[in-house]
C-alpha positions as CSV (number, residue, x, y, z in Angstrom):
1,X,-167.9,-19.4,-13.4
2,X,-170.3,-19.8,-10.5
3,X,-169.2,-21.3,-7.4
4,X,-172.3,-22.9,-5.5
5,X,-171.7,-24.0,-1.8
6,X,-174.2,-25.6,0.5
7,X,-174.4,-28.7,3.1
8,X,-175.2,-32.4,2.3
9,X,-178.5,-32.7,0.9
10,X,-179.6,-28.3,0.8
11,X,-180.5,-28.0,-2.7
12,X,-176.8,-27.9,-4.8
13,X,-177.7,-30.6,-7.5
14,X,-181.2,-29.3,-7.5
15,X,-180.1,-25.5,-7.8
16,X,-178.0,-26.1,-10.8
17,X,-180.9,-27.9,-12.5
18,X,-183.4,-25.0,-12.1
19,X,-180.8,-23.1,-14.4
20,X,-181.3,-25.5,-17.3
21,X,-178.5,-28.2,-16.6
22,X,-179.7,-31.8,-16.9
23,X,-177.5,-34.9,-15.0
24,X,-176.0,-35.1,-18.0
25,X,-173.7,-32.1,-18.2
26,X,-173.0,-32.4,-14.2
27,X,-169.9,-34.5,-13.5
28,X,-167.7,-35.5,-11.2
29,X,-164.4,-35.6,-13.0
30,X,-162.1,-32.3,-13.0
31,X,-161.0,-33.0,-16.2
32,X,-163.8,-33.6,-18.6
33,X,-166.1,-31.3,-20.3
34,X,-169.0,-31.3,-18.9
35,X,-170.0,-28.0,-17.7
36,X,-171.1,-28.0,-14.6
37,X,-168.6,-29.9,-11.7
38,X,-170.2,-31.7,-8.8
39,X,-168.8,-32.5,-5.5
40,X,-165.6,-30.6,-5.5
41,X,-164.3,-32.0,-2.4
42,X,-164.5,-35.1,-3.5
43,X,-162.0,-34.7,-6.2
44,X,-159.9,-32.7,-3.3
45,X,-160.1,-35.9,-1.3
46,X,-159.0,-38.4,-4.4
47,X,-156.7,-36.2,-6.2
48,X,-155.4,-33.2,-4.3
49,X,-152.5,-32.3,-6.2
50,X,-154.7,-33.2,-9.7
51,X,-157.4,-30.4,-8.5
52,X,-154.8,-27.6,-7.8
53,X,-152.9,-28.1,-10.8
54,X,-156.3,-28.4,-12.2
55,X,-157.0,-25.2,-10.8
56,X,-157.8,-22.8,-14.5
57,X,-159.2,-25.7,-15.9
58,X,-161.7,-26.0,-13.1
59,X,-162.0,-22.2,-13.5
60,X,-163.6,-22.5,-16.6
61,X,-166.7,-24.6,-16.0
62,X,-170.0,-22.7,-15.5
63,X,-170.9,-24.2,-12.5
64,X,-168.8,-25.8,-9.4
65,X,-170.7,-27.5,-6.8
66,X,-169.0,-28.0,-3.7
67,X,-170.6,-29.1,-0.2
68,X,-169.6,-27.5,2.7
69,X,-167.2,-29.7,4.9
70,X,-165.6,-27.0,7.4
71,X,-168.2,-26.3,9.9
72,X,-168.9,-28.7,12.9
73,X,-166.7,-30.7,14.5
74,X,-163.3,-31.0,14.1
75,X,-162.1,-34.5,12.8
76,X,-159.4,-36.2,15.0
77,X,-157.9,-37.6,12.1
78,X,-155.1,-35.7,10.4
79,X,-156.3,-36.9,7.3
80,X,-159.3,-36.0,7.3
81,X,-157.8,-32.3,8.7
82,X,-155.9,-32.1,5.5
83,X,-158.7,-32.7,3.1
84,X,-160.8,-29.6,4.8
85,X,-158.1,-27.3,4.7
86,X,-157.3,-28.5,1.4
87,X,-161.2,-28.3,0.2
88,X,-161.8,-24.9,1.7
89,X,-158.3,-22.9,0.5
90,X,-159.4,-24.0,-2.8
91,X,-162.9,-22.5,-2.3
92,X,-161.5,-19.9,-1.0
93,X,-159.1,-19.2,-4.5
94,X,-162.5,-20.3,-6.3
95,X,-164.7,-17.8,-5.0
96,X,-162.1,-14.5,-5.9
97,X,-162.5,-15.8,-9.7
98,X,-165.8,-16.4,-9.6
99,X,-168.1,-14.0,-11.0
100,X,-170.9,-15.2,-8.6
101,X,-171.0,-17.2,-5.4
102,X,-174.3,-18.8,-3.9
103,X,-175.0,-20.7,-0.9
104,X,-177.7,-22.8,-0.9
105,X,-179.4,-23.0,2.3
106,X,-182.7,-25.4,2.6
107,X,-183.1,-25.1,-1.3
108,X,-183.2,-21.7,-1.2
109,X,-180.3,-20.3,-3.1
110,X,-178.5,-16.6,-1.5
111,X,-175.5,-14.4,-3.7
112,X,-173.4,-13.8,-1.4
113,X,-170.6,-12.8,-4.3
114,X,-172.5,-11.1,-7.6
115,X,-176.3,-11.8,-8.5
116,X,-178.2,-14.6,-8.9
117,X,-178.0,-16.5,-12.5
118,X,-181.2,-16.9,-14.4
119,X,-182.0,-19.0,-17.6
């Protein structure tokens, strides 16, 4: 599995279809088979005890796409607290099984865990 990080709008969805993955095989939902999950903390914020029981399922997609919600200013609402901590211990878990991690920065993806993928 590759894990691939980045802000709002720096390349993920983009990134993923450089390596040969169409709209088609990116989805939302944890549980169905498309390879390639998008926006990870979103299914942390809708279902958080669903995406860490989900947890070896999401393991075996080829590509997770999650942004980056940690950095910046801390929220004032507990809630909203939660849902990063949440988001980020599961990256966190994410990113020991994963055989490579990229950050994408300004479309320009980095390895910062294993190399690049290529297709």
């Amino acid at each position: 599995m590759v894990l691939i990080l980045g802000a709002l709008g720096a390349g993920k969805k983009a990134y993923a279809r450089s390596l040969g993955y169409t709209d088609e095989q990116m989805r939302t939902a944890v549980d169905c088979d498309a390879p390639v999950l998008l926006d990870l903390e979103e299914a942390v914020r809708t279902d958080p005890k669903g995406t860490e029981a989900a947890f070896a399922r999401i393991c075996q997609k080829e590509l997770v796409l999650c942004r980056e919600i940690g950095s910046g200013v801390i929220p004032l609402d507990g809630s909203e607290r939660d849902w990063r901590e949440r988001t980020g211990r599961l990256c966190a878990r994410l990113a020991k099984e994963a055989s490579t991690v990229v950050r994408v920065i300004a479309g320009i993806p980095v390895a910062i865990k294993g190399e690049l993928p290529c297709r």
